[in-house]
C-alpha positions in Angstrom: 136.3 65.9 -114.4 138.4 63.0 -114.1 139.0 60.8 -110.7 142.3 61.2 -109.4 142.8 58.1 -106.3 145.4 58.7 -103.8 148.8 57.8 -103.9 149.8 54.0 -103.5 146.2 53.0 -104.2 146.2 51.0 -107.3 142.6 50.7 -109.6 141.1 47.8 -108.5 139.4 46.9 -111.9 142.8 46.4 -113.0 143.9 43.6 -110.8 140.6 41.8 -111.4 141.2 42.2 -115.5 144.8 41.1 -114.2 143.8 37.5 -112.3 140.8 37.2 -115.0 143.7 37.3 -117.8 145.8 34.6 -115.9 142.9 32.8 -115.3 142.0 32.0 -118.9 145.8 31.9 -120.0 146.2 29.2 -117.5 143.1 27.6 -118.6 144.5 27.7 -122.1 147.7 26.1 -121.0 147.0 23.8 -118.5 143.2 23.1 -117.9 143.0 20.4 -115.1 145.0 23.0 -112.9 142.5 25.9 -114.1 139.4 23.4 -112.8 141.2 22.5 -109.5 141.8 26.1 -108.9 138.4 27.4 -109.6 136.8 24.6 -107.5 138.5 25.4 -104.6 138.0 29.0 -104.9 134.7 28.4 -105.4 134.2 26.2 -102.5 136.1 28.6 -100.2 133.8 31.3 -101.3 130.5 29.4 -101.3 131.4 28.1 -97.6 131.6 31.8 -96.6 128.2 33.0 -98.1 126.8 29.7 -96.5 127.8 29.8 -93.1 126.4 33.5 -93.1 123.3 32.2 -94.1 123.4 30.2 -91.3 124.3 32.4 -88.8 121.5 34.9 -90.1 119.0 31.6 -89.4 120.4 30.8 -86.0 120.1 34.5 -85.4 116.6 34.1 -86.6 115.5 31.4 -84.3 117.7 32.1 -80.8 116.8 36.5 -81.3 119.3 38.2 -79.2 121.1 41.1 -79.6 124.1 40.0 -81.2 123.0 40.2 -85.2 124.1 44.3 -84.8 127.5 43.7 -84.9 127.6 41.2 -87.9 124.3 42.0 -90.1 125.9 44.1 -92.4 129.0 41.5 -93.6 126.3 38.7 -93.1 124.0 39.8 -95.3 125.8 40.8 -98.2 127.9 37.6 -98.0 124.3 35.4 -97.9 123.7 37.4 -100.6 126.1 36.5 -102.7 124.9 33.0 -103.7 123.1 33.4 -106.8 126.5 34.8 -108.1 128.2 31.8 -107.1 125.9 29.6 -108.0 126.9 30.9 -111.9 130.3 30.8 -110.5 129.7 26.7 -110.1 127.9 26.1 -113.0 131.5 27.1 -114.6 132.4 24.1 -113.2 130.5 21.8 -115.9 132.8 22.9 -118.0 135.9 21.8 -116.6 134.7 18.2 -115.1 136.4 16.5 -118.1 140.4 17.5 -117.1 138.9 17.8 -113.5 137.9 14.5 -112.8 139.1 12.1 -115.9 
């Protein structure tokens, strides 16, 4: 049986492939752009699975019963930096046109 998604909802594999696509044909194109965009997209994200580490630490050392209401977002966020730790050793790549 096929999957059949509601009306108005788009497949969201298919704006990834989408922004992936325009991604490399910028990088094709006009590479010091590319690197300045994916280092502050990568900094944006690796401030958010940071400072959810951190508040999962604080949380750690003060107790309290305020880590209900956030655990869930927090830890998956925390958990996301091995992935963007890959995502900024892209980076090497790019530090010729990024910083010349």
């Amino acid at each position: 049986m096929s999957a059949v998604l509601p009306r108005g909802r788009a497949m969201p594999g298919a704006g990834v492939l989408l922004a992936a696509l325009g991604l490399v044909a910028l990088a094709w194109f006009d590479p010091a752009n590319a690197a300045r965009g994916w280092l502050a997209g990568w900094v944006l994200a690796l401030s958010v699975a940071v400072g959810s580490a951190v508040l999962l630490l604080i949380h750690a050392l003060t107790g309290g019963g305020w880590r209900a209401a956030g655990e869930p977002w927090l830890t998956v966020a925390a958990g996301a930096t091995p992935l963007l730790a890959l995502g900024g050793a892209a980076l090497f790549a790019g530090l010729g046109p990024l910083y010349p």
